[in-house]
C-alpha positions as CSV (number, residue, x, y, z in Angstrom):
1,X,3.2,-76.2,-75.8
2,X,1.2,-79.5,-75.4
3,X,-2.2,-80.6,-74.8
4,X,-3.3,-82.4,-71.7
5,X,-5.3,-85.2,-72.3
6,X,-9.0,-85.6,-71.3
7,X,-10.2,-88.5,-68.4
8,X,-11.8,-91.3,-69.9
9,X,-15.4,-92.2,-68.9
10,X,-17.2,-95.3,-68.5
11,X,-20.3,-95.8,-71.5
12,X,-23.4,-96.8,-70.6
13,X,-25.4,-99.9,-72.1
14,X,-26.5,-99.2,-75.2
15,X,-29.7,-99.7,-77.0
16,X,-29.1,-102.6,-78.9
17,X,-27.8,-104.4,-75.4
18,X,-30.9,-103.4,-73.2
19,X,-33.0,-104.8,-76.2
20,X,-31.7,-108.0,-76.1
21,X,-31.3,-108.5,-72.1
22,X,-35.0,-107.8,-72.5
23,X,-36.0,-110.4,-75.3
24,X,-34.0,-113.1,-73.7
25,X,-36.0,-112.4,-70.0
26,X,-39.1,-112.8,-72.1
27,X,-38.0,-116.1,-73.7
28,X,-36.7,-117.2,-70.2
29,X,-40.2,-116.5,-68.4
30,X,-42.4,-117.7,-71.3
31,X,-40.3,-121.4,-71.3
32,X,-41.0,-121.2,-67.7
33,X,-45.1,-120.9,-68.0
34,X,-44.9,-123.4,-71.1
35,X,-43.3,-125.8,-68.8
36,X,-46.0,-125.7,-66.0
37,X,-48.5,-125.6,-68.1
38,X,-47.8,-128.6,-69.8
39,X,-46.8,-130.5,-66.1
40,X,-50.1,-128.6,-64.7
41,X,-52.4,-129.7,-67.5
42,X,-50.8,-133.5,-68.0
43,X,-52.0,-134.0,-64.5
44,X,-55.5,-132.9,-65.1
45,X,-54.6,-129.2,-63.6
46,X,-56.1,-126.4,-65.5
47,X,-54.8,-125.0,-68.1
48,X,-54.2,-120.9,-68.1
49,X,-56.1,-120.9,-71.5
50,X,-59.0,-122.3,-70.2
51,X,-62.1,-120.6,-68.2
52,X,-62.4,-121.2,-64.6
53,X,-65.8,-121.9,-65.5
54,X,-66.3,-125.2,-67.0
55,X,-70.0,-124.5,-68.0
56,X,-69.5,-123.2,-70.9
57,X,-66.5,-124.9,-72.7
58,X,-64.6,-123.7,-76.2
59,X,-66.8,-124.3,-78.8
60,X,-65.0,-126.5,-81.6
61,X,-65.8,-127.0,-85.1
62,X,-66.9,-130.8,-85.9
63,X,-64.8,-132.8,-87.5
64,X,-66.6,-134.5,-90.7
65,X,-66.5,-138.3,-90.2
66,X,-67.0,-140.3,-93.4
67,X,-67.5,-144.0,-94.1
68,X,-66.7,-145.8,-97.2
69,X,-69.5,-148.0,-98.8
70,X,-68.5,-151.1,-97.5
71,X,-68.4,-150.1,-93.9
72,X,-72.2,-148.6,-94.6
73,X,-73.1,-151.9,-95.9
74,X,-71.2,-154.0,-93.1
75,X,-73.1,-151.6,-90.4
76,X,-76.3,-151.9,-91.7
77,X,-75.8,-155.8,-91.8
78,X,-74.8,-155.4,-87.9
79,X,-78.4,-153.7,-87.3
80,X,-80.6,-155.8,-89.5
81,X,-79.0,-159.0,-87.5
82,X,-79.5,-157.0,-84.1
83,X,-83.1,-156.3,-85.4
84,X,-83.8,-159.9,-86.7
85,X,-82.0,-161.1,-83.1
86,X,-84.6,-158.5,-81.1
87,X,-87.8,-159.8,-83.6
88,X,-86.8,-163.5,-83.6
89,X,-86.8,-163.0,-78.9
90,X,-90.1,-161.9,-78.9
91,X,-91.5,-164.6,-81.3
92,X,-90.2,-167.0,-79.2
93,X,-91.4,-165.3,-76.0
94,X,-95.0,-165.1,-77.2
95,X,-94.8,-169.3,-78.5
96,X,-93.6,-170.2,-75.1
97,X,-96.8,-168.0,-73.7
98,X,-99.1,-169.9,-75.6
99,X,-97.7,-173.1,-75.5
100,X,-97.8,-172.9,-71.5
101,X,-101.8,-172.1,-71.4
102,X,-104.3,-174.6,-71.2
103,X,-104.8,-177.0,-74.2
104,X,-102.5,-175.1,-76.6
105,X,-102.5,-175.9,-79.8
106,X,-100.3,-174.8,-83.3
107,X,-103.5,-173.3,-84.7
108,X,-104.2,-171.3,-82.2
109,X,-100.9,-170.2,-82.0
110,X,-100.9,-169.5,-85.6
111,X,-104.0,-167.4,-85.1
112,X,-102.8,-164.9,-82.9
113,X,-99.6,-164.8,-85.0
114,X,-102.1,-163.7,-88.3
115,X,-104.8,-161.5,-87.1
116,X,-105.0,-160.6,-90.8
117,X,-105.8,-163.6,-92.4
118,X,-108.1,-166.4,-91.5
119,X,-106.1,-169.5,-90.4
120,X,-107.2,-173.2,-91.2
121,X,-106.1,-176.2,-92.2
122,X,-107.0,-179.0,-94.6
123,X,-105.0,-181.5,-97.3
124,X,-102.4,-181.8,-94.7
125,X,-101.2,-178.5,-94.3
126,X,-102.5,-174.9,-93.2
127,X,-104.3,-171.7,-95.3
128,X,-103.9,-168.5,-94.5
129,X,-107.0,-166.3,-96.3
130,X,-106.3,-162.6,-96.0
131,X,-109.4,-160.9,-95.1
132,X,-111.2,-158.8,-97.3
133,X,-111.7,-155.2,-95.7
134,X,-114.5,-155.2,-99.2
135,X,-116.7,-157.2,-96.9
136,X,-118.7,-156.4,-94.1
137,X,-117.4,-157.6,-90.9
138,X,-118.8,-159.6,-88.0
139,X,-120.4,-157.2,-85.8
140,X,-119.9,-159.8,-82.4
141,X,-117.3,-159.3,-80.0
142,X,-115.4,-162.2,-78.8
143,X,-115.9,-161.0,-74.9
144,X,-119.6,-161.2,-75.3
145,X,-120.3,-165.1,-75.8
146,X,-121.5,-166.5,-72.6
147,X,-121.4,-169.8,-71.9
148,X,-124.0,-171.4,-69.3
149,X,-123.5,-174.5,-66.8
150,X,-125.1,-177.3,-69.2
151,X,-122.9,-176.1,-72.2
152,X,-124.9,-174.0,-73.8
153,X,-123.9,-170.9,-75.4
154,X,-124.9,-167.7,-76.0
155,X,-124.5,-164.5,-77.1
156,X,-124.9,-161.3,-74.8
157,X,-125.0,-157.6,-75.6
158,X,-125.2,-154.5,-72.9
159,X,-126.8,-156.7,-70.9
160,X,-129.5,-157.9,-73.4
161,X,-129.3,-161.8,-75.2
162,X,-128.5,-161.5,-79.0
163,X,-128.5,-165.4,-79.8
164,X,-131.2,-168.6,-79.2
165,X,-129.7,-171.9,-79.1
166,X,-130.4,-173.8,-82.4
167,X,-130.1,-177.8,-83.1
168,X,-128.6,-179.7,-85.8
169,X,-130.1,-183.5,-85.9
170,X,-130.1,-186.2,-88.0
171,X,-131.4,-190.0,-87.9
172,X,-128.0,-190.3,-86.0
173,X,-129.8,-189.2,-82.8
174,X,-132.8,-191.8,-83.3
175,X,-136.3,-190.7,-81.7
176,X,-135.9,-187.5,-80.1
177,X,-138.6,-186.5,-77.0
178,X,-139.4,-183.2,-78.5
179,X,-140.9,-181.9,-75.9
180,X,-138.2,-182.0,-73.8
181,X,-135.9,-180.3,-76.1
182,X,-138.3,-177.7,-76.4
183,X,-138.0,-177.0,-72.1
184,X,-134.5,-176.9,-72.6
185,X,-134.6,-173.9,-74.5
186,X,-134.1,-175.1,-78.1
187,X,-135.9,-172.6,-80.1
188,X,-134.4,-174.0,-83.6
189,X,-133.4,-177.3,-85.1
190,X,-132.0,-177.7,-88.6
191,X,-132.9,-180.9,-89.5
192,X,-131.2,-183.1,-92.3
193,X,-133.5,-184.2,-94.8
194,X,-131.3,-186.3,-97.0
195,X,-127.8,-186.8,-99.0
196,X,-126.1,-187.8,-102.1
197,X,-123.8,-191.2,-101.3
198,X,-120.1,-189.8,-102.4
199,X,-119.4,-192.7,-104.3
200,X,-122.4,-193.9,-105.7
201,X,-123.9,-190.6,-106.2
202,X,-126.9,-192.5,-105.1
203,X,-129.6,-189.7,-103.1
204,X,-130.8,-191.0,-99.5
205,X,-133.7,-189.7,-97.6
206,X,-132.8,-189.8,-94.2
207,X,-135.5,-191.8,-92.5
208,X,-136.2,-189.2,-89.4
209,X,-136.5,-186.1,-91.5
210,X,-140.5,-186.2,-91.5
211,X,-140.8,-187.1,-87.5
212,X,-138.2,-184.4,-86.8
213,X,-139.7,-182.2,-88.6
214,X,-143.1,-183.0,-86.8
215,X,-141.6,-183.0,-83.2
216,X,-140.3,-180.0,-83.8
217,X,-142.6,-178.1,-85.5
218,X,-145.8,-179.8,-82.5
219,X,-143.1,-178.1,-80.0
220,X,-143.0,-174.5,-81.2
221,X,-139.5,-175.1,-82.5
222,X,-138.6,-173.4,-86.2
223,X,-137.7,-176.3,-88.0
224,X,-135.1,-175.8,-91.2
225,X,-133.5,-178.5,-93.0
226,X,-130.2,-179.2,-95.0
227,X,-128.6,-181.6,-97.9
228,X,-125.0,-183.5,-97.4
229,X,-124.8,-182.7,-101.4
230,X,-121.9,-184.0,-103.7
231,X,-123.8,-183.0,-106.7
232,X,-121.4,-182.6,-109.7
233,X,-123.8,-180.7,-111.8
234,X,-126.9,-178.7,-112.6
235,X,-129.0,-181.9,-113.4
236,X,-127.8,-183.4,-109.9
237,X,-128.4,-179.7,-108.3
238,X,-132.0,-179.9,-109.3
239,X,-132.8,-183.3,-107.8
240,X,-131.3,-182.6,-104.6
241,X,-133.4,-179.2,-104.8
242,X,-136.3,-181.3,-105.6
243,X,-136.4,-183.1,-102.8
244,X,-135.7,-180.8,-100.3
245,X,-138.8,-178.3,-101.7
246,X,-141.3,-181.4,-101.3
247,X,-140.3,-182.6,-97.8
248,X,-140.5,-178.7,-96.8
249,X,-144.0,-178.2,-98.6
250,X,-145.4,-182.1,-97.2
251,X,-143.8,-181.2,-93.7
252,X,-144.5,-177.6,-93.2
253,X,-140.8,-177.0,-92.7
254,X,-140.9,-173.2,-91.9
255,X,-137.0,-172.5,-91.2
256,X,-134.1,-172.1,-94.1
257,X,-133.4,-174.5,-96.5
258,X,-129.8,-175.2,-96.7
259,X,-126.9,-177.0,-98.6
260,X,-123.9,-178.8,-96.7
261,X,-120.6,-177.9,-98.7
262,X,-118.1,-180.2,-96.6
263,X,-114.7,-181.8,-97.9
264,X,-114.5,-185.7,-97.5
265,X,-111.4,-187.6,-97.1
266,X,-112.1,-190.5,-99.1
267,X,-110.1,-190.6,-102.4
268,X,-113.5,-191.6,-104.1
269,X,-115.4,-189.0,-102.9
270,X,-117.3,-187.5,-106.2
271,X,-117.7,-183.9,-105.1
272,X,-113.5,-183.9,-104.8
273,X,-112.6,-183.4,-108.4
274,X,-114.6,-179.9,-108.7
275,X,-112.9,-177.3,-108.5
276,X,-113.8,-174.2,-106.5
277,X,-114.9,-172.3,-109.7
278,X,-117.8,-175.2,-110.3
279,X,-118.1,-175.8,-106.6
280,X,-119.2,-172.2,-106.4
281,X,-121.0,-172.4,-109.7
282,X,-123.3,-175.5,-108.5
283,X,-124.1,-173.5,-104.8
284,X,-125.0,-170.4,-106.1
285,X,-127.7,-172.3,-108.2
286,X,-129.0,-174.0,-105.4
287,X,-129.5,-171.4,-103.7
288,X,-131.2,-169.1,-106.4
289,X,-133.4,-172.4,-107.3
290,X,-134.4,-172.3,-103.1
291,X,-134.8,-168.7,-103.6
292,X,-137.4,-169.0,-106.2
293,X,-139.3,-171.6,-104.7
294,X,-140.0,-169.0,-101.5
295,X,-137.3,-170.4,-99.3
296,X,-134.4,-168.4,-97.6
297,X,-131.2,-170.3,-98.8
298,X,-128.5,-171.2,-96.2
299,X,-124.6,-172.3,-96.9
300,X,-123.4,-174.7,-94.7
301,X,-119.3,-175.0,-94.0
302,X,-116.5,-174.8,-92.2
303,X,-113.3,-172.2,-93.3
304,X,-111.9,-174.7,-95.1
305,X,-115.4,-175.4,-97.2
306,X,-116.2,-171.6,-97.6
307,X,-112.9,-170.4,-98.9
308,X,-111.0,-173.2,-100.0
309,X,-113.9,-175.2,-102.4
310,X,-115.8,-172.4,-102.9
311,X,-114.9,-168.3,-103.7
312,X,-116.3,-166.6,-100.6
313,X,-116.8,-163.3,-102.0
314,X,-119.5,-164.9,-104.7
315,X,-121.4,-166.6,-102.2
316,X,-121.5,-163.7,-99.2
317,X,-124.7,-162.6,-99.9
318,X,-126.6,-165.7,-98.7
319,X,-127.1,-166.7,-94.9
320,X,-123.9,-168.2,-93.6
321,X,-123.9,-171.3,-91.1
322,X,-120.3,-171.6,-90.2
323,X,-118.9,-174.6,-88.3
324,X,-116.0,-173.7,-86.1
325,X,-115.6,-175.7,-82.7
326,X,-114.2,-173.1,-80.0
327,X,-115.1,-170.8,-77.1
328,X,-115.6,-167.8,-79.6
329,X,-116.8,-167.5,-83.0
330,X,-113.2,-167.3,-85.3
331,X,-115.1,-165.3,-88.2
332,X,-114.4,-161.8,-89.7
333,X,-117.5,-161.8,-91.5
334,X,-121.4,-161.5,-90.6
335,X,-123.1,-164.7,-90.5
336,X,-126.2,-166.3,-89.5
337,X,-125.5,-168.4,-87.1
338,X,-122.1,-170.7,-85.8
339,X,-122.1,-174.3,-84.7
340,X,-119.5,-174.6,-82.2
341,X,-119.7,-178.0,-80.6
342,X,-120.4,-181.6,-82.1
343,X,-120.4,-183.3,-78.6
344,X,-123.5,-181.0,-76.9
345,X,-125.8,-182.4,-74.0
346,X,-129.3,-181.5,-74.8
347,X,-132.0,-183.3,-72.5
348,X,-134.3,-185.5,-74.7
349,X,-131.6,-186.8,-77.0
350,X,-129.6,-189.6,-76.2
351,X,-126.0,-189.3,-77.2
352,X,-123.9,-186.1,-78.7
353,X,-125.9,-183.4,-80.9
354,X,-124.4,-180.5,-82.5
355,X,-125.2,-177.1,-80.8
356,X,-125.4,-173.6,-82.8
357,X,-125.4,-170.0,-82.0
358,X,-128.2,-168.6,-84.4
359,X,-128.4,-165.0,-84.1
360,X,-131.4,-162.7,-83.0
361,X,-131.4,-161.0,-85.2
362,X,-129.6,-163.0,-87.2
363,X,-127.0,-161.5,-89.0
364,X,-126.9,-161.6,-93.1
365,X,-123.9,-163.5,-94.4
């Protein structure tokens, strides 16, 4: 007899199927996300994987940047020119400062521009001396030199006067009234008691030395005296020494004795064809040879005198009388006293005289 045949069923999905349906929902949503995250973030919308907090972003490694050498060498180009640009703006900032003040002048310009050397000019051009931090230094402030109504000039400490006023005459001022000098407050006069003609070589007595030196001293006013010397040796030293000691002994000349080391323009000048080796040679034996005799020694110059024709640092241990015509004595080193004008008023001379700061107490060169 035959069998009946069973009823078919329906399967189910199988594995494999519900796998797959899975996978390809997961690819579906992910595209999805991908696609509004990169429409979100394109926008400047936040990206899911970043914090809602911005305050502490992703920390990335840096990235090494490297140059070649020429691009070194072309940027450090770029900053010495910005540099030089910067440097050069305030150069000309400060000339155009100076050059708008009252009475500027290149020197003093140059001055400012070289507080470490001492600027002056001669033979045309300027000098630039770097000072010697070896050497004592001027002790007087710039700040402290008063100057009074009749143009005289002085020098004030804490309230306390450091300085006398101090003459320099010659026959050039003719008879002085001595006595009025002396009410004026002139308690010094340096008095020139000769010189040595540049071309001749010829020595000259100048023909007020001995009433000066009377007028003066009658007055109670310390009388020194100098020499215009252009002596080109030790023979010619000694004669100018000579007769310096004699008018000082004969006269009663009671101040310092001193030699005037100044630079003349004439092409024949004698004393122009030493150098500053002999220069310094010759004025170093004056002064010992005054030195001897009892006297205190003096150097007369200006910058161009004391460090130009003669070596500074061999003569700084005798009494300095520096020439320098300005408000403020332009000197690094001590001296014993500055002349600072050449066209002073002084009543009982007619005409200019040459005023000085000397000192009290004076201050060794």
């Amino acid at each position: 007899m035959a069998e009946k045949k069973k009823k078919k069923r329906k399967n189910p999905l199988t594995p494999a199927l519900v796998v797959m349906a899975f996978s390809l929902f997961l690819t579906v949503l992910i595209c999805l996300v991908l696609i509004v995250v990169i429409f979100t973030s394109g926008k400047g919308g936040l990206s899911l994987f970043e914090h809602e907090s911005k305050s502490e972003p992703a920390s990335e490694e840096p990235v090494p940047v490297t140059y070649s050498q020429s691009e070194v060498d072309e940027m450090v180009e770029i900053a010495k020119a910005e540099g030089a640009s910067e440097k050069e703006s305030e150069i000309k900032t400060f000339i155009q400062s100076e050059a708008e003040s009252n009475n500027p002048s290149f020197a003093t310009v140059l001055r400012k521009m070289y507080p470490e050397s001492i600027v002056y000019s001669g033979d045309g051009r300027f000098y630039f001396e770097p000072i010697d931090d070896s050497i004592p230094k001027s002790k007087y402030a710039r700040e402290n030199y008063v100057t009074e109504d009749n143009g005289f000039r002085y020098y004030d400490e804490n309230g306390e006067r450091k300085s006398t006023l101090c003459l320099d005459v010659s026959a050039h001022q003719g008879s002085i009234d001595w006595p009025k000098v002396a009410s004026s407050g002139v308690t010094a006069v340096m008095i020139r008691a000769g010189y040595r003609g540049y071309g001749s070589g010829k020595m000259v007595e100048d023909e007020k030395v001995h009433a000066n030196i009377a007028g003066a001293r009658a007055n109670n006013i310390e009388a020194g005296i100098y020499f215009f010397s252009q002596a080109i040796n030790e023979a010619e030293v000694d004669e100018e020494v000579e007769v310096l000691l004699e008018i000082a002994r004969t006269d009663g000349a009671n101040g310092p004795i001193a030699i005037d080391v100044e630079k003349l323009d004439a092409d024949t000048a004698r004393g122009n064809a030493l150098s500053a080796e002999e220069r310094t040679h010759l004025t170093i034996y004056f002064c010992e040879k005054i030195k001897e005799a009892g006297y205190e020694p003096m150097i007369y110059g200006n910058a161009y005198s004391l460090f130009h024709m003669l070596n500074y640092n061999e003569i700084k241990q005798y009494k300095i009388w520096y020439a320098f015509y300005s408000d403020f004595n332009y000197f690094p080193y001590n001296c014993h006293m500055w002349q600072y004008s050449s066209t002073g008023s002084v009543p009982g001379i007619s005409g200019d005289v040459d005023l000085n700061v000397r000192y009290v107490p004076p201050a060794q060169g």
